[in-house]
C-alpha positions in Angstrom: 17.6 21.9 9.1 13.9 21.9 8.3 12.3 19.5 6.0 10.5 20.6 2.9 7.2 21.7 2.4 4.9 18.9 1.9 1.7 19.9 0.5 -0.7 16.6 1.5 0.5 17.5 5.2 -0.3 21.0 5.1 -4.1 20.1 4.1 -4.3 18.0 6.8 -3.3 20.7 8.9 -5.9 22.9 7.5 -8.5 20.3 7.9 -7.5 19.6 11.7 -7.6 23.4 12.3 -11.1 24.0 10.5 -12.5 21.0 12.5 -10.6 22.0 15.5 -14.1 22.2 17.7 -14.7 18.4 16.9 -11.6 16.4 16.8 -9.1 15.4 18.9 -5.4 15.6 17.3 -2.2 14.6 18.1 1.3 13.9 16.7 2.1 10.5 17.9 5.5 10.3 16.4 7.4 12.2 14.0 9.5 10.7 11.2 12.5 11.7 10.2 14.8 12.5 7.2 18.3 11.3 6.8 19.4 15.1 5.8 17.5 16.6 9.1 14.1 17.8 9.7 11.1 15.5 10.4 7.3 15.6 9.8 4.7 15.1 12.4 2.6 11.6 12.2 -1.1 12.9 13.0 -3.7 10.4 14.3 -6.8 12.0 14.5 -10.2 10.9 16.5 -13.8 12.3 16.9 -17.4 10.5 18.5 -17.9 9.0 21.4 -14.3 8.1 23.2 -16.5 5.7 25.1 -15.0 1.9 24.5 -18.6 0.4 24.8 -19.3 2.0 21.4 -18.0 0.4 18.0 -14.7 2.2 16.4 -13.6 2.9 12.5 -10.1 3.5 11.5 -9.2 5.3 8.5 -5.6 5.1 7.1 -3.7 5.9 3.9 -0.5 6.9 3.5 1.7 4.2 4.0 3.4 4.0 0.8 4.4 7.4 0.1 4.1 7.3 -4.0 0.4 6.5 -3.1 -0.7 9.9 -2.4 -4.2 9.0 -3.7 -4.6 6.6 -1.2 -3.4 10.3 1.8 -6.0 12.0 -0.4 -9.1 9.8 -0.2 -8.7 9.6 4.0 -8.6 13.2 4.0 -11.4 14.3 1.5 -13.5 11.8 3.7 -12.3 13.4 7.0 -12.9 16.8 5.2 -16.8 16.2 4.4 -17.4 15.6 8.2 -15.5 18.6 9.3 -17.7 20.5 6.9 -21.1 18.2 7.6 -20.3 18.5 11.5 -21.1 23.0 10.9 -25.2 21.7 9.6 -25.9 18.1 9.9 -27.6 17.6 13.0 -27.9 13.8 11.5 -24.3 13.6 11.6 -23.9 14.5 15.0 -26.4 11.8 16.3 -25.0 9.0 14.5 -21.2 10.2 16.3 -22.7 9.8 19.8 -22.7 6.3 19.0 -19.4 5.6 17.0 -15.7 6.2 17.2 -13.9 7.2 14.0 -10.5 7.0 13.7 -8.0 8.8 11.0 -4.1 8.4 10.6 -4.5 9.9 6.8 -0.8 10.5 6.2 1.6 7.5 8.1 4.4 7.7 6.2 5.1 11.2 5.6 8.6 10.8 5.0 8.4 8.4 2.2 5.4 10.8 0.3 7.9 13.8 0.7 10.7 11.7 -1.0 8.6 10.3 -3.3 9.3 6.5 -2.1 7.0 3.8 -1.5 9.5 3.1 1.5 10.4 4.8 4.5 13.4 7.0 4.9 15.2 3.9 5.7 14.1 2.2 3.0 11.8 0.1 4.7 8.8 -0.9 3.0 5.9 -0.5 5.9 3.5 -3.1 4.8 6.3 -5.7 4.9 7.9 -5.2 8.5 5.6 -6.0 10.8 6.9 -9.7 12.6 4.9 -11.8 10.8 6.5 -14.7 8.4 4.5 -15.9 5.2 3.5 -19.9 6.2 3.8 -20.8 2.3 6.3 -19.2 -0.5 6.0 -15.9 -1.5 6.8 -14.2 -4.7 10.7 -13.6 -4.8 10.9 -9.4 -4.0 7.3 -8.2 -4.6 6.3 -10.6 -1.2 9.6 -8.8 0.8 13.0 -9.2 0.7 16.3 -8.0 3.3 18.3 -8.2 0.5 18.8 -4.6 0.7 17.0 -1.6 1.5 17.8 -0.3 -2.1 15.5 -2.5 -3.7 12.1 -2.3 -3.2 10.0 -4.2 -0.6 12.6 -4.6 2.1 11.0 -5.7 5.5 14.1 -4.1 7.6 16.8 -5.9 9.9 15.9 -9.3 10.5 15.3 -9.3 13.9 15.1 -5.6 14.6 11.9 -3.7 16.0 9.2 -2.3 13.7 9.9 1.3 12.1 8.6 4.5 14.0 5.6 4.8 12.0 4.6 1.0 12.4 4.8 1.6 16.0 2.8 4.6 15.3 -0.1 3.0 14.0 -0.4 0.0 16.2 -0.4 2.1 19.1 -3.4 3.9 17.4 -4.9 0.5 16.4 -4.2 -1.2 19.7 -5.8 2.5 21.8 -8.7 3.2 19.8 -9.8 -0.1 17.8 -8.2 -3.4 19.8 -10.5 -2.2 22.9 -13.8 -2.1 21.3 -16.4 -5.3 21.2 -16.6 -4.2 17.2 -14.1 -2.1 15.1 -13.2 -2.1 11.4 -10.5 -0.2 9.8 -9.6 0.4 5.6 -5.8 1.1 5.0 -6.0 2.9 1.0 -3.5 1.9 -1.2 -3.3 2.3 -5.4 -0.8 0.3 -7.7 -2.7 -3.1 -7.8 -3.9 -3.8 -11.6 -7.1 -2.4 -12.7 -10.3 -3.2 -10.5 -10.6 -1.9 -7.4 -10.4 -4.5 -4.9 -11.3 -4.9 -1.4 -8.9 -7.1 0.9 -9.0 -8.4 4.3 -6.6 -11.0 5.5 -4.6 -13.0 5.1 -1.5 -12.2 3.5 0.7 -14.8 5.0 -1.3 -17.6 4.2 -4.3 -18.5 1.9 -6.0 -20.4 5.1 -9.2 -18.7 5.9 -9.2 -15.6 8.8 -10.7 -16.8 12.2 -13.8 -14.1 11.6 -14.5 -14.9 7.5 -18.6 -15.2 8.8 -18.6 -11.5 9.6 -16.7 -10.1 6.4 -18.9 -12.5 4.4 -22.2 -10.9 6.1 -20.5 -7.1 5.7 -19.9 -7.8 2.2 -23.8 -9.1 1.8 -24.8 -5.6 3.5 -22.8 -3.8 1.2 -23.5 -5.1 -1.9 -27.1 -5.1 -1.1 -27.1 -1.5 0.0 -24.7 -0.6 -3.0 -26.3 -2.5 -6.2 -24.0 -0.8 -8.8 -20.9 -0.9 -6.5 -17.4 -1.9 -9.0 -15.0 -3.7 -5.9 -13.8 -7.1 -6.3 -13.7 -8.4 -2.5 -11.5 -10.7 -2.0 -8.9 -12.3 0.7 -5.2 -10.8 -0.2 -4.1 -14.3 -0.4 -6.0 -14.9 -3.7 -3.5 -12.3 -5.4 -0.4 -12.8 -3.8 1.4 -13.7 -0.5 3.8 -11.8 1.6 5.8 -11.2 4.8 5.4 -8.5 7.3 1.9 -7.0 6.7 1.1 -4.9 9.2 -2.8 -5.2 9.3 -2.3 -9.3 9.7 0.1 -9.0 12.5 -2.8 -6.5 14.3 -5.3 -9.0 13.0 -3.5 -11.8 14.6 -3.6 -9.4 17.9 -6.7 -8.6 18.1 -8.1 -12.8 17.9 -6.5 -12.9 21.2 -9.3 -11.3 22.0 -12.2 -14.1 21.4 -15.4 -11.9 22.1 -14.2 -9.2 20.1 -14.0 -8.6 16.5 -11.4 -6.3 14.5 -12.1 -6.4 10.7 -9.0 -4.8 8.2 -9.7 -4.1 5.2 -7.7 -2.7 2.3 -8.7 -0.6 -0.1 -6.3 -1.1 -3.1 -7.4 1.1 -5.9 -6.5 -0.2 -9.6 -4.1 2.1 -11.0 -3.4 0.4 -14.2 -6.8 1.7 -15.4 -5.6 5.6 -15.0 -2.0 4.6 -17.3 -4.3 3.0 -20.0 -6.5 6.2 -20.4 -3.2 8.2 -20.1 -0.3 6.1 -21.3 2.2 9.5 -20.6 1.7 8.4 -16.9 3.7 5.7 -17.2 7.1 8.2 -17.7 6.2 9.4 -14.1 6.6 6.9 -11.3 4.3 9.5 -9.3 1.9 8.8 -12.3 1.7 4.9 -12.0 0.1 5.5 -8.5 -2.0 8.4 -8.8 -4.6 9.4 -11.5 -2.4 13.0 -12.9 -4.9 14.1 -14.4 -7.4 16.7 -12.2 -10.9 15.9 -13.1 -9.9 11.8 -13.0 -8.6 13.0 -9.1 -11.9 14.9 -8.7 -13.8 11.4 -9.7 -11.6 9.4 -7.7 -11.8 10.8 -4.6 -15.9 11.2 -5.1 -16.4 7.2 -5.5 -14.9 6.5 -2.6 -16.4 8.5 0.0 -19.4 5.5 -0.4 -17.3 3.1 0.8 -15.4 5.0 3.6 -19.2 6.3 4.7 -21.0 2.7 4.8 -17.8 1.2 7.4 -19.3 4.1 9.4 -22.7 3.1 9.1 -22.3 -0.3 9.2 -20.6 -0.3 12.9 -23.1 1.8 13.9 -25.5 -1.0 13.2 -23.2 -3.9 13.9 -25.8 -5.5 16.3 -28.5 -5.8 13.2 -26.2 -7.8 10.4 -23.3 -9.8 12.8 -24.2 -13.2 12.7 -25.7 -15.0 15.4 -25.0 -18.5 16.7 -27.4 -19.8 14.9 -26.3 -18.7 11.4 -23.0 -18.0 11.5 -21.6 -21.3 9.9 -23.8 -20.6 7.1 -22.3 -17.7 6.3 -18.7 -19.5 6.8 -19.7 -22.1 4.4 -21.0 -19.3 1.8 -17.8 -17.9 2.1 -15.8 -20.9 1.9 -17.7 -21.3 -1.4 -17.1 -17.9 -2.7 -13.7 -17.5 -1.8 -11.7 -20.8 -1.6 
């Protein structure tokens, strides 16, 4: 039995076809249904393959009633295929960057319309990594049952297929570069957009809080009239099993290098107030229904998802040195906790 048409994937299929000159694709696994049929689990690279050059991961996707979060990846990935045809520009600045996409990592759940898996496994709360401090009861994962929301799986069973998925991608292309940074998009999250980088598990600082400190200085100064709130996760909430502080975690086993997650969680409760009939749609309390709010979403953005690129390219220029790095520790100890 084949699985039903699922329009997000079919783009993406489009996109990797139209950019087929430039990127490298491939299924790295493909997630099944319980009535039969699976979807392919696309991870999809382009620059320089070299490890001596910094890497950018892009990934949405892994709550499948977030289709916003699919969409944004993809429009992104869609301006370069169609930049990559003209902008000579472009092509320079690849020649000394990886970049990274997994748009679509939980195709299963966005075809049922679940923020789980089709197990009912909730992605971003099954990776092996227990909360050090109480979390709030459900919303921070539960193995209650996998009919209720946020279930982190079996306790003491192995990640889910697409978990594996993306930390193979992670470890491959981001975990072996000096510098890396990756954005996971999500939507649902009250009404701000936020920024987050660990930790989830615990409100203690992350090992490299100097570097996101000195990337959020570059952005804000490059982006005056920017609307994010950046912030650790831990200021909103704790929870087990995230997935981007169990690669964190990895990667600090790795002292000279430096992996920065970020997540992009996009505040949907802004798009229900300007159209309260979303709320009688639980597609509509995670995506903006209407077309021309889509439009705008996806167009503000692209800024952010451009300047990670831009900002490994020039790592070297705002990373801070020995000298100043526990001043930007302490400025973020101040701003932050």
């Amino acid at each position: 039995m084949s699985a039903p048409d699922l329009p997000e994937l079919d783009a993406l299929e489009r996109i990797i076809e139209l950019g087929a000159s430039w990127l490298d694709a491939r299924v790295v696994c493909r997630a099944s249904l319980p009535g039969g049929g699976t979807y392919p689990v696309y991870a999809i690279s382009l620059g320089n393959s070299s490890p001596q050059v910094p890497g950018v991961g892009y990934f949405g996707g892994v709550h499948g009633l977030e289709r916003i979060g699919a969409e944004v990846v993809m429009a992104h990935l869609h301006s370069l295929v169609m930049r990559l045809q003209w902008d000579s520009a472009l092509h320079r600045q690849l020649e000394t960057v990886r970049l990274v996409f997994m748009p679509i990592v939980n195709p299963g759940g966005m075809a049922l319309g679940t923020r789980a898996n089709p197990n009912g496994v909730d992605l971003m709360r099954n990776a092996p990594v227990t909360a050090q401090e109480p979390v709030p009861f459900l919303v921070g994962g539960q193995r209650i049952s996998s009919g209720l929301p946020w279930y982190r799986g079996p306790r003491d069973g192995v990640m889910e297929l697409e978990n594996q998925a993306l930390c193979e991608v992670v470890s491959a292309e981001l975990l072996t570069r000096d510098f890396s940074v990756s954005v996971d998009c999500h939507s649902g999250f009250g009404a701000r957009d936020r920024v987050w980088f660990p930790f989830a598990h615990k409100r203690a600082p992350m090992t490299h809080l100097a570097e996101i400190q000195a990337l959020r200085n570059i952005f804000v100064q490059s982006n005056s009239y920017h609307r994010y709130v950046i912030e650790p996760q831990s200021l909103q909430y704790l929870a087990h099993g995230d997935i981007w502080d169990h690669l964190y975690l990895q990667a600090c086993a790795q002292p000279q290098r430096v992996f920065l997650p970020l997540t992009l969680e996009m505040g949907s409760w802004l798009w229900v107030k300007k159209n309260p009939r979303q709320l009688f749609s639980r597609h509509g309390i995670f995506n903006p229904l209407i077309e021309h709010r889509q439009q705008r979403v996806l167009r503000q953005h692209q800024l952010l998802l451009e300047f990670l690129s831009r900002a490994a390219c020039g790592h070297r220029l705002w990373l801070p040195t020995p000298e100043n790095r526990a001043q930007h520790h302490a400025q973020a100890l101040q701003d932050w906790y």
